[in-house]
BASETI-35815 format. One record per residue: x, y, z of N, C-alpha, C, CB in turn; residue number from 1. Coordinates in Angstrom, 3 decimals, decimal comma, always signed. Glycine has a CB too. Example, Ala and Ser with C-alpha at 12.3 -4.5 7.8 and 13.67 -1.06 7.14 Angstrom:
% BASETI-35815
{atom {+13,190; -5,690; +7,800}; {+12,300; -4,500; +7,800}; {+13,200; -3,300; +7,800}; {+11,308; -4,473; +9,046}; 1}
{atom {+12,850; -2,250; +7,080}; {+13,670; -1,060; +7,140}; {+12,900; +0,030; +7,870}; {+14,084; -0,598; +5,725}; 2}
//
This chain:
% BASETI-35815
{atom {+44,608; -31,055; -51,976}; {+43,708; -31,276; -53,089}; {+42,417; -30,523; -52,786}; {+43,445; -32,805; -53,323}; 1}
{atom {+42,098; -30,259; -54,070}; {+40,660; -28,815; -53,741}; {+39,552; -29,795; -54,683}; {+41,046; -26,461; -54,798}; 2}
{atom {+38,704; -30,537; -53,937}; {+37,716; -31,632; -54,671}; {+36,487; -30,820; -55,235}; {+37,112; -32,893; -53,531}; 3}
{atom {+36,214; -29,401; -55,256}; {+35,498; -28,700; -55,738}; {+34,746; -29,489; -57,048}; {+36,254; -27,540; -55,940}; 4}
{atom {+33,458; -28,907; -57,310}; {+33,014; -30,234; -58,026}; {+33,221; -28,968; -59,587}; {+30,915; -31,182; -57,421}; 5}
{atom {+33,112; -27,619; -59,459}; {+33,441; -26,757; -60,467}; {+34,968; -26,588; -60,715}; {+32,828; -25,509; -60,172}; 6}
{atom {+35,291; -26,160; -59,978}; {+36,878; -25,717; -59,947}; {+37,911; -26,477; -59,095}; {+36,988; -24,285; -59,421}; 7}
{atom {+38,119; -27,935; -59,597}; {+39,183; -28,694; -58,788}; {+40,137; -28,116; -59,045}; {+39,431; -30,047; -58,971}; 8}
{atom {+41,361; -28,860; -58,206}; {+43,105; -28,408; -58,065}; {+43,539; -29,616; -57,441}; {+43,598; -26,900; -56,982}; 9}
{atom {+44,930; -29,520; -57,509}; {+45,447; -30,515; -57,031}; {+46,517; -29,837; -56,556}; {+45,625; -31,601; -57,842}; 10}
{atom {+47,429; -29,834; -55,434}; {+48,871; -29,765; -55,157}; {+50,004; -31,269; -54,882}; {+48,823; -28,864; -53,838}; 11}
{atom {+51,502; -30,378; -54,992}; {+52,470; -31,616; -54,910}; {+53,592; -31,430; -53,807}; {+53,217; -31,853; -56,373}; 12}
{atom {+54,291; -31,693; -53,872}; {+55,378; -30,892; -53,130}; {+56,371; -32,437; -52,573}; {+54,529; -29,677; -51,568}; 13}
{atom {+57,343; -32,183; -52,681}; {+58,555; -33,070; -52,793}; {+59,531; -32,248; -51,279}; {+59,445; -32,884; -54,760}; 14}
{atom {+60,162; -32,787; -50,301}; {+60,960; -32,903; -49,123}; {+61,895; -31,732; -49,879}; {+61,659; -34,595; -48,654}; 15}
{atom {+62,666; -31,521; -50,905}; {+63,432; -30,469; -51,683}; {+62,943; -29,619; -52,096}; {+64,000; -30,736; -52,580}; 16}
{atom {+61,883; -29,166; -51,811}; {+61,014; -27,402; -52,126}; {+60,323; -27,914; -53,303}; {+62,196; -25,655; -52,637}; 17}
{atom {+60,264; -28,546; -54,711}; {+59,382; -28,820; -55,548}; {+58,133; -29,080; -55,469}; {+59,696; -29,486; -56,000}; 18}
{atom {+57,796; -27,797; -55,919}; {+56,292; -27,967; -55,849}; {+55,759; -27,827; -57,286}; {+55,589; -26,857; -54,856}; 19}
{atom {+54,089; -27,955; -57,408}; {+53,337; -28,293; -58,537}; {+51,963; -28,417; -58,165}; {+53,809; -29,485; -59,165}; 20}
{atom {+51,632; -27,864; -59,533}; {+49,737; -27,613; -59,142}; {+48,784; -27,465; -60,200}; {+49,364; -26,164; -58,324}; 21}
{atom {+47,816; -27,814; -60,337}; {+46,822; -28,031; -61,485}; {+45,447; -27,598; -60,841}; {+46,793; -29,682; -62,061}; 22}
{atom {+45,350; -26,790; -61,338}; {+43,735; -26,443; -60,958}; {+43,126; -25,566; -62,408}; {+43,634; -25,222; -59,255}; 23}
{atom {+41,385; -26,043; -62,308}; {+40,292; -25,356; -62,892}; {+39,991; -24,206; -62,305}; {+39,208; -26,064; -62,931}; 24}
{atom {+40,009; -23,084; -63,239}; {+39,832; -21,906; -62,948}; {+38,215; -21,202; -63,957}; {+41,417; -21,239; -63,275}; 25}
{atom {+37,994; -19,912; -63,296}; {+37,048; -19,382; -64,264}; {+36,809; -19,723; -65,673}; {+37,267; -18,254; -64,313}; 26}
{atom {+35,958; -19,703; -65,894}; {+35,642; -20,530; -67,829}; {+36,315; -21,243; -68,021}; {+35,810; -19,820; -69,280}; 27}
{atom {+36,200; -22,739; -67,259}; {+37,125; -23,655; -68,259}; {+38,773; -23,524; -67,800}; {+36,928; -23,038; -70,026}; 28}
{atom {+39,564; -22,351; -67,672}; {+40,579; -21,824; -67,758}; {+41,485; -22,982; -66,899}; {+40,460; -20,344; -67,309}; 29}
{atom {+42,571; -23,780; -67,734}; {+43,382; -24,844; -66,490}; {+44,768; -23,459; -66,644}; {+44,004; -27,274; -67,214}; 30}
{atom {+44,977; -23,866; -65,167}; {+46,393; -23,289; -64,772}; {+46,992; -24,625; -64,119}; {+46,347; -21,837; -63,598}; 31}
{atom {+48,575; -24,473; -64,890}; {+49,331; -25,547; -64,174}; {+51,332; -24,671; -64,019}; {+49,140; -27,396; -65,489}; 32}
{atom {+51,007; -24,696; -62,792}; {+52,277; -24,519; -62,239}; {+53,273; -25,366; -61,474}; {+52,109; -23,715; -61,609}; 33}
{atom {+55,166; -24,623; -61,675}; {+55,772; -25,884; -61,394}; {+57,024; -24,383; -60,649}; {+56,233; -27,354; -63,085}; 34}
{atom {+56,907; -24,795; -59,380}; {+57,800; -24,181; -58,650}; {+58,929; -24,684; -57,943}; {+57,230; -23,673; -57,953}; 35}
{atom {+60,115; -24,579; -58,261}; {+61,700; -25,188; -58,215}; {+62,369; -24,252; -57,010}; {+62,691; -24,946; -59,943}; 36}
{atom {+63,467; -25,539; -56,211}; {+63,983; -24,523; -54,625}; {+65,203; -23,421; -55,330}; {+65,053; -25,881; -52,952}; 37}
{atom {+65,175; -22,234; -54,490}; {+66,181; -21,574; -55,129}; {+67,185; -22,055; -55,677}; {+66,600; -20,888; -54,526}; 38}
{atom {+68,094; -21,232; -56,442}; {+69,323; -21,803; -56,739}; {+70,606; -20,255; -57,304}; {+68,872; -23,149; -58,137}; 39}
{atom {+71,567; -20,783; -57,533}; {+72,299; -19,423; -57,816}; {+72,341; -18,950; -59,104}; {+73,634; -19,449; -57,449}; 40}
{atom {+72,193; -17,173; -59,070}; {+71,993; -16,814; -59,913}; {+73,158; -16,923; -60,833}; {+71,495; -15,872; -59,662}; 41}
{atom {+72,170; -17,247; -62,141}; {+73,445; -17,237; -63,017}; {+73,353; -16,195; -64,278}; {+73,694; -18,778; -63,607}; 42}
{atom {+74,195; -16,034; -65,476}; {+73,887; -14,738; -66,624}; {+73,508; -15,819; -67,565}; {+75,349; -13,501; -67,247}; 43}
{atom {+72,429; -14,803; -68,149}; {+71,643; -15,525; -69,132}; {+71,109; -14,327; -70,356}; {+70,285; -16,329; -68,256}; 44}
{atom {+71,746; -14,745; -71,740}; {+71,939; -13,682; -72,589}; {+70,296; -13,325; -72,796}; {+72,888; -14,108; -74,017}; 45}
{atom {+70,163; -12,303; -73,391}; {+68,949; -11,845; -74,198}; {+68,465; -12,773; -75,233}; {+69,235; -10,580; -74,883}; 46}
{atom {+67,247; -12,592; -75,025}; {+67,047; -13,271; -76,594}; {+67,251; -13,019; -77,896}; {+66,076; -13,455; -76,833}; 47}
{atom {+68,157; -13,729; -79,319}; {+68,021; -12,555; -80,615}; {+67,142; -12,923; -81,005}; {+68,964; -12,321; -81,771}; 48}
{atom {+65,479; -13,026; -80,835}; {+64,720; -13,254; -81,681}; {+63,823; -12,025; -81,057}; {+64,249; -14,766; -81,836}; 49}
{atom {+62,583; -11,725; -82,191}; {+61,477; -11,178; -81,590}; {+60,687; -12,170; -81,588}; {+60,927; -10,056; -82,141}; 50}
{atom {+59,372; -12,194; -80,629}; {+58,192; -12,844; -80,411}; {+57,412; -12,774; -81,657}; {+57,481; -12,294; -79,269}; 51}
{atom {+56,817; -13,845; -82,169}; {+56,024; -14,117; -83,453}; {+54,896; -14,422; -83,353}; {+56,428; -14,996; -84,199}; 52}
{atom {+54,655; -13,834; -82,397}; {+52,552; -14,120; -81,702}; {+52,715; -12,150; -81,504}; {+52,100; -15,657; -79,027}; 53}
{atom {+51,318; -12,345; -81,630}; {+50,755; -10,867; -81,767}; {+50,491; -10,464; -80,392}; {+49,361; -10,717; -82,683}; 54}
{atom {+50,674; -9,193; -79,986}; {+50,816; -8,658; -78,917}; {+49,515; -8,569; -78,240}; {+51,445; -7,537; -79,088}; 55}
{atom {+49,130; -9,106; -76,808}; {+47,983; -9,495; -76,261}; {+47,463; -8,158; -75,286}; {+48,259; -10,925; -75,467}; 56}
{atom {+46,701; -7,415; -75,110}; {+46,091; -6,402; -73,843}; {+45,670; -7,654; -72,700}; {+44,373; -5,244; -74,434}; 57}
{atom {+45,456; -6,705; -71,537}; {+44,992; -7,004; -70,410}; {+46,275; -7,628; -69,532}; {+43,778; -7,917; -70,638}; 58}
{atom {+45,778; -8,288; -68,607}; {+46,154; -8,560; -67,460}; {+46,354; -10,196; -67,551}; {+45,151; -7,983; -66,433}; 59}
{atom {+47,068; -10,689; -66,382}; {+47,163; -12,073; -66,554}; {+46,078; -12,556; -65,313}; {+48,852; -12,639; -66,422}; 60}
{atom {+45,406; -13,735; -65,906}; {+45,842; -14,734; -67,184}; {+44,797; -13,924; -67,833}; {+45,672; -16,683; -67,157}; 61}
{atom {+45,420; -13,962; -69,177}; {+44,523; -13,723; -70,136}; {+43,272; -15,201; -71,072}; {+45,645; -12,998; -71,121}; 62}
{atom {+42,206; -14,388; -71,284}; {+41,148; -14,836; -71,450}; {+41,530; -15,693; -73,127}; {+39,986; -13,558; -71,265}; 63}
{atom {+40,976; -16,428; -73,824}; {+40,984; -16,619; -74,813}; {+40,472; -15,785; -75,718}; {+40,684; -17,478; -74,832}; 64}
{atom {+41,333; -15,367; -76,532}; {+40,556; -14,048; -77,629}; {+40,981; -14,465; -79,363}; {+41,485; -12,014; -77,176}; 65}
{atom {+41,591; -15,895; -79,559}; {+42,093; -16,131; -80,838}; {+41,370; -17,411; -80,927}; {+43,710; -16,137; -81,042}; 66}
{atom {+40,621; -17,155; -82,169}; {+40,146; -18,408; -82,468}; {+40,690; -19,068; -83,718}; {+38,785; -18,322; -82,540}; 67}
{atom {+41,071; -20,876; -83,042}; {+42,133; -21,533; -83,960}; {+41,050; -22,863; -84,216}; {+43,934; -21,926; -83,105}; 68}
{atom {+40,959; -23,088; -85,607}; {+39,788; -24,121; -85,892}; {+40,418; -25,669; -85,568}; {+39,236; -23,986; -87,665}; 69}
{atom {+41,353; -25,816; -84,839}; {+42,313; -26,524; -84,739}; {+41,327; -27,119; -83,026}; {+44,064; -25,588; -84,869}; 70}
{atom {+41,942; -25,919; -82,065}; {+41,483; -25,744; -80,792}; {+39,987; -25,774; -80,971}; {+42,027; -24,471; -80,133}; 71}
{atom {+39,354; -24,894; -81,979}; {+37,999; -24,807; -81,362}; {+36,852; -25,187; -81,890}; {+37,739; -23,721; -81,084}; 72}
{atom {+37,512; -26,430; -82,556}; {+36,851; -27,179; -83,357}; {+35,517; -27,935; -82,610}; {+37,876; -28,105; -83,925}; 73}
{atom {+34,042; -28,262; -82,593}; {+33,401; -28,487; -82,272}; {+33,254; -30,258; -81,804}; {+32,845; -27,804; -82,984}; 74}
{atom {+34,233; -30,576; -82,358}; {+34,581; -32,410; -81,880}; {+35,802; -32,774; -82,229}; {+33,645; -33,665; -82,651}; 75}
{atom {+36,012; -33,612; -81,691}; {+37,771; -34,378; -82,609}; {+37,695; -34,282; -84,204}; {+38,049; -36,541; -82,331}; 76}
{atom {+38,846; -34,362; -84,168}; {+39,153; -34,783; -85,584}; {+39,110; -36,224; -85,725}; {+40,504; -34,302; -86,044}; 77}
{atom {+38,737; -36,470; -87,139}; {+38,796; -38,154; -86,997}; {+40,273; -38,790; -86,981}; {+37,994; -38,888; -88,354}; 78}
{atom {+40,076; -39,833; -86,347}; {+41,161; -41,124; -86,442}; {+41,717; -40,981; -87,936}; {+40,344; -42,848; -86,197}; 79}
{atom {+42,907; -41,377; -88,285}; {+42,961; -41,868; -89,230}; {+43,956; -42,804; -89,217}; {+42,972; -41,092; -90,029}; 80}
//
Protein backbone atom coordinates (compact mmCIF):
# COMPACT_ATOMS: atom_id res chain seq x y z
CA UNK A 1 0.00 0.00 0.00
CA UNK A 2 1.39 3.53 -1.18
CA UNK A 3 -0.35 5.94 1.76
CA UNK A 4 0.80 8.96 -0.30
CA UNK A 5 -1.43 11.71 0.81
CA UNK A 6 -1.61 12.92 -3.28
CA UNK A 7 -1.27 9.82 -5.14
CA UNK A 8 -2.38 6.68 -3.04
CA UNK A 9 -2.38 2.92 -4.38
CA UNK A 10 -3.13 -0.03 -3.05
CA UNK A 11 -1.84 -3.65 -4.06
CA UNK A 12 -3.34 -7.41 -3.76
CA UNK A 13 -2.04 -10.54 -4.60
CA UNK A 14 -3.56 -14.01 -3.84
CA UNK A 15 -0.93 -17.47 -3.18
CA UNK A 16 -2.16 -18.30 -7.22
CA UNK A 17 -0.39 -15.29 -9.03
CA UNK A 18 -3.64 -12.89 -8.85
CA UNK A 19 -2.84 -9.79 -8.55
CA UNK A 20 -4.65 -6.22 -8.43
CA UNK A 21 -4.09 -2.58 -7.94
CA UNK A 22 -5.67 0.82 -7.61
CA UNK A 23 -3.79 3.78 -7.52
CA UNK A 24 -4.12 7.83 -8.03
CA UNK A 25 -2.20 9.00 -10.69
CA UNK A 26 -1.37 12.54 -12.32
CA UNK A 27 -4.63 14.83 -12.50
CA UNK A 28 -6.97 12.97 -10.70
CA UNK A 29 -6.22 10.04 -13.22
CA UNK A 30 -7.37 6.40 -11.22
CA UNK A 31 -5.69 3.37 -12.80
CA UNK A 32 -6.99 0.01 -11.77
CA UNK A 33 -5.41 -3.14 -12.79
CA UNK A 34 -6.13 -6.92 -12.58
CA UNK A 35 -3.34 -9.37 -13.45
CA UNK A 36 -4.28 -13.29 -13.86
CA UNK A 37 -1.42 -16.50 -13.59
CA UNK A 38 -0.64 -17.70 -17.02
CA UNK A 39 -2.67 -20.04 -18.72
CA UNK A 40 -2.82 -21.87 -22.23
CA UNK A 41 -3.05 -20.30 -25.19
CA UNK A 42 -6.09 -20.61 -26.79
CA UNK A 43 -7.75 -19.21 -30.63
CA UNK A 44 -9.80 -16.45 -30.32
CA UNK A 45 -11.67 -15.11 -33.50
CA UNK A 46 -11.42 -11.42 -34.63
CA UNK A 47 -13.79 -9.14 -33.88
CA UNK A 48 -16.87 -8.46 -36.65
CA UNK A 49 -17.49 -5.22 -35.36
CA UNK A 50 -15.67 -1.86 -35.82
CA UNK A 51 -14.99 0.36 -32.73
CA UNK A 52 -17.76 3.14 -32.29
CA UNK A 53 -15.67 5.69 -30.22
CA UNK A 54 -13.61 8.04 -32.23
CA UNK A 55 -10.09 7.44 -32.74
CA UNK A 56 -7.84 8.91 -29.81
CA UNK A 57 -3.82 10.43 -30.52
CA UNK A 58 -1.14 10.09 -28.07
CA UNK A 59 0.20 7.66 -25.88
CA UNK A 60 -1.17 5.68 -22.99
CA UNK A 61 -2.88 6.54 -20.63
CA UNK A 62 -4.49 9.00 -22.32
CA UNK A 63 -5.53 12.30 -20.78
CA UNK A 64 -9.21 13.26 -20.82
CA UNK A 65 -10.03 15.19 -24.03
CA UNK A 66 -14.08 14.49 -24.37
CA UNK A 67 -16.28 16.35 -22.56
CA UNK A 68 -19.58 14.41 -21.43
CA UNK A 69 -22.12 16.68 -19.36
CA UNK A 70 -22.97 13.47 -17.81
CA UNK A 71 -19.17 12.99 -16.33
CA UNK A 72 -18.46 16.57 -16.08
CA UNK A 73 -21.17 17.82 -14.65
CA UNK A 74 -20.34 20.30 -11.83
CA UNK A 75 -22.38 18.25 -8.90
CA UNK A 76 -24.66 15.19 -8.81
CA UNK A 77 -27.57 14.90 -10.34
CA UNK A 78 -30.50 15.01 -8.13
CA UNK A 79 -32.11 12.03 -6.33
CA UNK A 80 -35.14 11.22 -7.66
Amino acid sequence: MDTDRELPAIYAATPEGFRMSVAVAGEGQFFFSITTPCFAESDVADPKSSPNTPHREGGYPQRPDIHDDFWSAPSPPPRT
